[in-house]
N, C-alpha and C positions, 0 to 999 in steps of 0.2 A: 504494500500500500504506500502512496507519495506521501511524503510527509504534506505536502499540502493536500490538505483533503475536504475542500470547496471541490462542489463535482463540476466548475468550468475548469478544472485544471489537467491535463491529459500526460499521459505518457507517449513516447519516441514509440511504442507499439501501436497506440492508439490512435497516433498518426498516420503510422503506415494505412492503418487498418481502414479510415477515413480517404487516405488520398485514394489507396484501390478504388475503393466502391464510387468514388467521386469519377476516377477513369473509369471504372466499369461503364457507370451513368452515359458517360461523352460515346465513349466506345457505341453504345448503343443508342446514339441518338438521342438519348434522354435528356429532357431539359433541364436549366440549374436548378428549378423547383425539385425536381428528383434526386440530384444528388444532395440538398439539405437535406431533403427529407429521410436519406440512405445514413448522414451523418449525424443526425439527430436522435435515429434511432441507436447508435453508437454512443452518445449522451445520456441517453433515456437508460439504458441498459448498466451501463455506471452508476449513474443516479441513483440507480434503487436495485443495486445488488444488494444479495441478503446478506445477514450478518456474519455468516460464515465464510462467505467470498470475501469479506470486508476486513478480517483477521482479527483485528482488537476491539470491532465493537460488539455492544452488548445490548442486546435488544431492550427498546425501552417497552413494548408490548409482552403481552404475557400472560399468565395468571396468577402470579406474584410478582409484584410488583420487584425489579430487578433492585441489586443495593441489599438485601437482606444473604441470600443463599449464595450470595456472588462470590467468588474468592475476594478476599478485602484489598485495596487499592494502594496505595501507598501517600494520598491523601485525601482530606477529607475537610469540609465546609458545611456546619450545622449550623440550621440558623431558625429560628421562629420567628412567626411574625404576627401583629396583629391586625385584624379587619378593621377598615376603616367607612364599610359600610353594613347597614342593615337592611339591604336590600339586597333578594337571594337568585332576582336574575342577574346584578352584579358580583356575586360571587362565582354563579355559573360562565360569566363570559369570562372571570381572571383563570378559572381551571382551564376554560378552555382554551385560553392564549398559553396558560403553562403547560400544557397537553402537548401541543403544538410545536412548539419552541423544546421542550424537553423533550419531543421523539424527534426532532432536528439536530440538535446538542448531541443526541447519544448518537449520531450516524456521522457526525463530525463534518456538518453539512453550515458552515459558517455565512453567513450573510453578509453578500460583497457587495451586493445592488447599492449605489449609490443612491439618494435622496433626490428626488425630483428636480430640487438647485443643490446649487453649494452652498447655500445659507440657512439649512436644515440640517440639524442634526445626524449622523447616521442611525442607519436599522441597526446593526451589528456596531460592540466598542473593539473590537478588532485583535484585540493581543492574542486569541490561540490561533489565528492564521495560517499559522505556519506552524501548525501539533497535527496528529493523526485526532482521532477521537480518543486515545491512550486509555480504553476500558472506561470512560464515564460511564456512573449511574446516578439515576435521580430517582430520591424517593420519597416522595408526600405524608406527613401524618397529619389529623385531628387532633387539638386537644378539645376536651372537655368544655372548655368557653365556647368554641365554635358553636356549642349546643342550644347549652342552657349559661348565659352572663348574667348577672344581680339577679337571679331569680325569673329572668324573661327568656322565653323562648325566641331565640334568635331569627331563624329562616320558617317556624313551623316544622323542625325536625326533631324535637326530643323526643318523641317517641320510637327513633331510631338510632337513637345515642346506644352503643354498644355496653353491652351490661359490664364490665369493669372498666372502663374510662372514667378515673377519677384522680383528684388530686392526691401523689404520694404521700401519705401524711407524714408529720414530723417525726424528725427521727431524734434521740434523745442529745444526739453529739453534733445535730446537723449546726451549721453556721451559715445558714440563709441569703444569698446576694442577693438586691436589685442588681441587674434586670430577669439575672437566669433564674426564672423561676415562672414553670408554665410558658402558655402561647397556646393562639389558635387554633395555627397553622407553623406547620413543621418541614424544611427542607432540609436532608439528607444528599449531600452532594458529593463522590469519593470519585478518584481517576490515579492512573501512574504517575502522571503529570499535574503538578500543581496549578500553574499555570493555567492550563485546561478545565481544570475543577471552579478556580478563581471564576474564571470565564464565564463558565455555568449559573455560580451562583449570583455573581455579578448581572448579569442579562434576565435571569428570573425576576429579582430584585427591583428593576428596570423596569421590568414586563407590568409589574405589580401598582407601580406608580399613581396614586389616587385612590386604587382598593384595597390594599398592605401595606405595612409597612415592618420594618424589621425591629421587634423587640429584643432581640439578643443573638449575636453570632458568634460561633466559635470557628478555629482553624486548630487543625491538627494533622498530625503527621503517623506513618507505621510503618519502618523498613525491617526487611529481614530476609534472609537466605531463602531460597526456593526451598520447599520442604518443612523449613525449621519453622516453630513458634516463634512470636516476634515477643521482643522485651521492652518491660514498660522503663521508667525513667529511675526504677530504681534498680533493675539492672536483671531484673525476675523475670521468667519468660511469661506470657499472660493469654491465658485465650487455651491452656494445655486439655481442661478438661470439655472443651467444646465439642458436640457433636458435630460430626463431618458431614458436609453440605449436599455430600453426595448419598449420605443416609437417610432417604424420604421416611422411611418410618421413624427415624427418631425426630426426623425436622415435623411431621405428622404429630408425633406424640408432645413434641417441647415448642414449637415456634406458630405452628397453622393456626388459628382462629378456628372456635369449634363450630361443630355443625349450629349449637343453639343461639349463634351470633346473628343479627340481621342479614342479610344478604347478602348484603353490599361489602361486608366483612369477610364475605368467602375466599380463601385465599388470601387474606390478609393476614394481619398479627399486630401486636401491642409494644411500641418502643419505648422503652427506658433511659432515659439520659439523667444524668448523674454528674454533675463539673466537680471533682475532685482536688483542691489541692495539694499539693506532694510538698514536704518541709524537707526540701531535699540536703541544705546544710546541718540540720539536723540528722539525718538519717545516715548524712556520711560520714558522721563524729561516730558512727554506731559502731558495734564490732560488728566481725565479720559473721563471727556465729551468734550473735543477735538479729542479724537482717535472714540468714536460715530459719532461727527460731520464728521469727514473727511472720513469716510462710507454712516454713512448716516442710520445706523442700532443699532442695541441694541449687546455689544459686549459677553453678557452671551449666551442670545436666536437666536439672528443671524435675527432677526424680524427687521423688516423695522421699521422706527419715525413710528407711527401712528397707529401700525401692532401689534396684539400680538403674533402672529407665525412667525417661519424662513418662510415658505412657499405660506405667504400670499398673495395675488396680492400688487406691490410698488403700493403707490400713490404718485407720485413724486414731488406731491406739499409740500409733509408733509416735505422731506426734503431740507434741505441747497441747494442752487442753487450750490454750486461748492465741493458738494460732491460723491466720487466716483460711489457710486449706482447712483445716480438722470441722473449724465453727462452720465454712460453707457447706461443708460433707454432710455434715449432721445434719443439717436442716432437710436433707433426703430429696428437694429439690436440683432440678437442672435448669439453666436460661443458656439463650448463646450468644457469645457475650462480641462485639463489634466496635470494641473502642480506639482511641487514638490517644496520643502522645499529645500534650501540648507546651506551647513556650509562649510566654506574654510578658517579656521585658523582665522590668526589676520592679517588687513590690514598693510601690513609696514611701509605704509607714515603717516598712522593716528593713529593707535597701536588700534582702535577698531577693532569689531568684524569682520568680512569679511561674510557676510549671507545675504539672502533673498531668489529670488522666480526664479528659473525654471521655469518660464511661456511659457504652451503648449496649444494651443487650434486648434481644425478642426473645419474646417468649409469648408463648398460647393464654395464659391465665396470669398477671400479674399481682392478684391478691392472694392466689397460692403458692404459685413460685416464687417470684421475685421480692415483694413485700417483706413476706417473715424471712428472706435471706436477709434482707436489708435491714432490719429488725435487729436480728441475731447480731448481723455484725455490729451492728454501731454499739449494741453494749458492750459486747468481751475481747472485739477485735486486738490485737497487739497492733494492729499495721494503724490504730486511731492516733497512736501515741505520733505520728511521723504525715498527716492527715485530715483535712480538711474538707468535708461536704460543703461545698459554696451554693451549692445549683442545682435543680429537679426539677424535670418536669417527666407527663408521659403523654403519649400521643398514640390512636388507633393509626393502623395503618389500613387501607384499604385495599381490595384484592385487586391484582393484576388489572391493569388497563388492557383490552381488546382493541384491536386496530378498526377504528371509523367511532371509536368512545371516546368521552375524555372522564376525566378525573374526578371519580365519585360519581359518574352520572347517576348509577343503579342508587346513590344514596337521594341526590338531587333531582330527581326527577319520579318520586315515589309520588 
């Protein structure tokens, strides 16, 4: 695939392949109407080759919504937003311009059309130009406001508010930010290329202008070896005990939306966001087998006390009673967990570092799974002591977009 991937952009074959058909045309008398029209089709068949032809990209249609089961990206732009209107045919025209634009985004289909003058702004702000579509995925959530705000029915939909969409309640150690806390509406934006993802969320954003607006963004990062678990910022691999994406039955059993959910939830799932602060100067005053104990793992191999593999079955006697594997084990829950790394300067009141964790996780039921894990930990956790919950919200996500839908019709148009 060209790194420029605007479909007016052609390859030395593509040419060839053009100027033929173009002599063919002459060759046979055919007029120059015939031969555009012979090159055109040559265009058209570029244009909307599938995703598989296309190498890196990843379908934005589906029946899950892509950005969940996906293999994770290597960056990532979360961001909430709130509505700025209460009118729910203007909600349906911003999905549907996001619909739009986000199954263009994901085919790495950049909008070059200039503006009617030059004294117009462009359609496209132009910086992934010259990127493939490098694995973009975009992925929509609900919060709970969207529904039901101050007690009013918003669009006439809370009767199809999904039955666990609610505010996380507090947790005993949380520490609270404005702004990250809740939102409407939820964009999940992840690509190889940062740059690219920027792009994404930046033009959504854009798209949005007069009907949303952005209550809280984050940016975050995840590299790691082909194979290997990737490691958060304190140096622990993170993500070890995730079901494999390729495992429909457990992604069935831990992430899908149940059958008793609204419709419009089939195929969907419920997101967790969590902004994490990491007291990383702290934690590296730690010893060494203090930062193992407060896991509960081996920090080279990612292996359990007792374990000689990352991937071993825990036996959670081996370790520490109030370390973070043992307390998550116990809770006999699973979620799967999609977070990111982050870096936001220097704290001002403290002049250290400002980092830790984008913590994202789906899961099917988040009052059974996710809730009492998140419970659990914040009382006995060790990893509290080095640890700050800033930021929570959660957000349904809705099932896969079909091609000729847009986003939530099956919700919006009940």
């Amino acid at each position: 695939m060209s790194s420029k991937s605007s479909s007016n952009k052609f390859s030395r074959r593509d040419i060839l392949k053009m100027t033929a058909m173009a002599g063919a045309g002459i060759a046979l008398g055919a007029s120059g109407f015939g031969a555009v029209t012979a090159m055109s089709d040559v265009f058209d068949k570029q244009a909307n080759a599938s995703p598989k032809e296309q190498g890196d990209v990843i379908s934005f249609f589906g029946k899950h919504q892509a950005g969940i089961a996906t293999p994770q990206q290597a960056y990532a732009y979360i961001a909430a937003f709130k509505l700025l209107t209460e009118d729910k045919q203007e909600v349906i025209k911003l999905f549907k311009q996001w619909t739009d634009l986000g199954a263009k985004l994901s085919e790495g289909k950049i909008n070059t059309e200039t503006s009617i003058n030059d004294f117009v702004p462009p359609a496209d702000s132009g910086e992934a130009d010259d990127f493939s579509s490098s694995k973009l995925t975009i992925t929509f959530g609900l919060g709970s406001t969207f529904f039901i705000k101050n007690g009013i029915d918003r669009y006439g939909l809370a009767q199809q508010k999904p039955k666990q969409l609610k505010d996380i309640p507090p947790m005993p150690k949380d520490a609270l930010q404005e702004p990250f806390i809740g939102g409407d509406l939820c964009i999940q934006v992840c690509a190889d290329v940062q740059q690219v993802a920027f792009h994404a969320i930046r033009n959504l954003i854009k798209t949005a202008s007069g009907l949303a607006e952005v209550q809280w963004i984050q940016a975050g990062f995840l590299n790691k070896k082909d194979g290997q678990t990737p490691r958060n910022l304190f140096g622990f691999k993170d993500g070890t005990a995730n079901p494999s994406p390729d495992d429909q039955a457990a992604f069935q059993s831990i992430v899908w939306a149940s059958e008793d959910e609204p419709d419009w939830m089939n195929g969907g799932s419920y997101m967790a966001c969590r902004k994490i602060q990491m007291m990383l100067e702290v934690w590296d005053r730690s010893s060494f087998k203090n930062q193992e104990d407060t896991f509960g793992r081996k920090k080279s191999s990612g292996a359990a006390y007792g374990k000689l593999n990352e991937h071993d079955a825990v036996d959670v006697t081996q370790l520490p009673f109030n370390s973070h594997v043992r307390i998550a084990k116990e809770t006999g829950q699973q979620i799967f967990r999609r977070a990111y790394s982050y870096t936001d300067g220097m704290d001002p009141t403290t002049g250290n570092l400002n980092a830790g964790l984008m913590f994202i996780s789906y899961q099917k039921n988040p009052e059974t799974q996710f809730i009492p894990m998140l419970r659990k930990l914040s009382q006995f956790d060790m990893l509290n002591e080095y640890t700050k919950h800033i930021g929570s919200a959660l957000f349904a996500v809705p099932g896969g977009i079909r091609k000729g839908e847009y986003l939530a019709q099956r919700l919006l148009e009940k």
